[in-house]
C-alpha positions in Angstrom: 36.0 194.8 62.6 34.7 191.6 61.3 31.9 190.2 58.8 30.4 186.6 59.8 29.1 185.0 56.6 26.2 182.4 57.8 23.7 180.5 55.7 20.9 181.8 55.4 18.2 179.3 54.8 15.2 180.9 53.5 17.9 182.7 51.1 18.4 178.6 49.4 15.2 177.5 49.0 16.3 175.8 45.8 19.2 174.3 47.5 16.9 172.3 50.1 16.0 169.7 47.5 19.6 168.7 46.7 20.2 168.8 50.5 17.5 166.3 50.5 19.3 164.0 47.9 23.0 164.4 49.8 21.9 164.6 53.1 25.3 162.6 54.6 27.4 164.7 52.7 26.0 167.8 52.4 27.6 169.0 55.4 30.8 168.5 54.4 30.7 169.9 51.1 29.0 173.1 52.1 31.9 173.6 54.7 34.4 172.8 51.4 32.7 175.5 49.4 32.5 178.1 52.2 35.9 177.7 53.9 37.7 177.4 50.2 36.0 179.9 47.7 33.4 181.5 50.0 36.1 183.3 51.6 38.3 184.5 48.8 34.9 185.7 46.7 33.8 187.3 50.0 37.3 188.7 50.7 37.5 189.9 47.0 34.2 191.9 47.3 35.1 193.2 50.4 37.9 194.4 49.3 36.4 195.8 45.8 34.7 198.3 48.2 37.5 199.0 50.4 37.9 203.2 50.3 41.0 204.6 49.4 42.2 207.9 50.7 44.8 210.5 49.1 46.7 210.3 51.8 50.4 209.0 50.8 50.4 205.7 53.1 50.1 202.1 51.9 46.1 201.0 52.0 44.7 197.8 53.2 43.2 197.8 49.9 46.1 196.9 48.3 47.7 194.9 51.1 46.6 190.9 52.4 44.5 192.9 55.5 42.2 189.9 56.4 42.3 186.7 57.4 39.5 184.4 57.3 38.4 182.1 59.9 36.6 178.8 59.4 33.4 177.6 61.4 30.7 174.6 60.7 28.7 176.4 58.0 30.3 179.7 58.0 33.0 181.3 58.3 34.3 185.3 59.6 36.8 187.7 57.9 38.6 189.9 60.0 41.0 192.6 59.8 44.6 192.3 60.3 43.8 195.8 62.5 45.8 196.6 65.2 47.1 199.8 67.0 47.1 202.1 64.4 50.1 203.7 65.8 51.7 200.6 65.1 54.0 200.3 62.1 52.3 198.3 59.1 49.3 198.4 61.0 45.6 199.0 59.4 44.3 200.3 62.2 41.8 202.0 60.4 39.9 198.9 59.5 38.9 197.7 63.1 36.0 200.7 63.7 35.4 201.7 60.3 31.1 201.7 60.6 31.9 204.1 64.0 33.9 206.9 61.8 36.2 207.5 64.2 39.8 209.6 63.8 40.2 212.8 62.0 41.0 211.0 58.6 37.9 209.1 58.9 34.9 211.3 59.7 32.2 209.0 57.8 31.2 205.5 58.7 31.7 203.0 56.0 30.3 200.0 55.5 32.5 198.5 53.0 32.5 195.3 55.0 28.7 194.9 55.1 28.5 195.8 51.8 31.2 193.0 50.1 29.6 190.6 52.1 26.2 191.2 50.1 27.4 191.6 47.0 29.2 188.0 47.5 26.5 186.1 48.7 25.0 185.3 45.4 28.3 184.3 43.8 28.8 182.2 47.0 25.2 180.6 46.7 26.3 180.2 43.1 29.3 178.3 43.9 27.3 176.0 46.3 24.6 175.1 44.1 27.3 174.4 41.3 29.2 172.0 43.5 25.8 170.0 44.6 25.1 169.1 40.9 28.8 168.4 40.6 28.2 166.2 43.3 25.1 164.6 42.3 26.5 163.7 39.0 29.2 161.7 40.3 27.1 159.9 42.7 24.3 158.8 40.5 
């Protein structure tokens, strides 16, 4: 399972202006916000809404179960999933919209749902680091 974090553009209406005033930079320093704190903020909230069950096992949620990689204007967090037969393994996390197992009888959307809770904090972020940027420029 995976979440792919993209800008959405009619979501940064404000940002257009100051893309406007950078625009041989802006590139650049959207990337540097996205692929530095947009993951970890994005991680975070994912894994804020990560379930855990009763069952006496370690839990992703409490584990480094992602990794994040990086693409031009985005970037995708995936599980460290595997066979969940596999020791250490959180298989679990690969199918967890589908429900499938007997310990997991629900979909969740945890993945879905971190991602929109993080968007404004990333948006945040961005627009913070434009100013930034604008200020030291002019």
């Amino acid at each position: 399972m995976s979440v792919r974090y993209e800008l959405d553009y009619s979501e940064v209406e404000k940002l257009e202006e100051k893309f406007q005033a950078v625009p041989e930079n802006i590139e650049a320093i959207i990337n540097g916000v996205l692929h530095k704190d947009g993951t970890k903020v994005t991680t975070a909230a994912i894994t804020d809404e990560m379930p855990v069950s009763n069952r006496t096992k370690k839990h992703a949620k409490y584990s480094k179960w992602s990794r994040a990689s990086k693409q031009n204007l985005g970037f995708t967090i995936k599980t460290k999933g595997g066979a969940s037969k596999k020791s250490g393994s959180f298989g679990y996390l690969v199918f967890p919209n589908e429900g499938r197992g007997p310990h997991n009888p629900l979909e969740q959307r945890f993945m879905e749902e971190g991602l929109e809770k993080s968007t404004p904090e990333v948006l945040h972020l961005l627009n913070e680091r434009i100013d930034q940027y604008l200020e030291e420029e002019f």
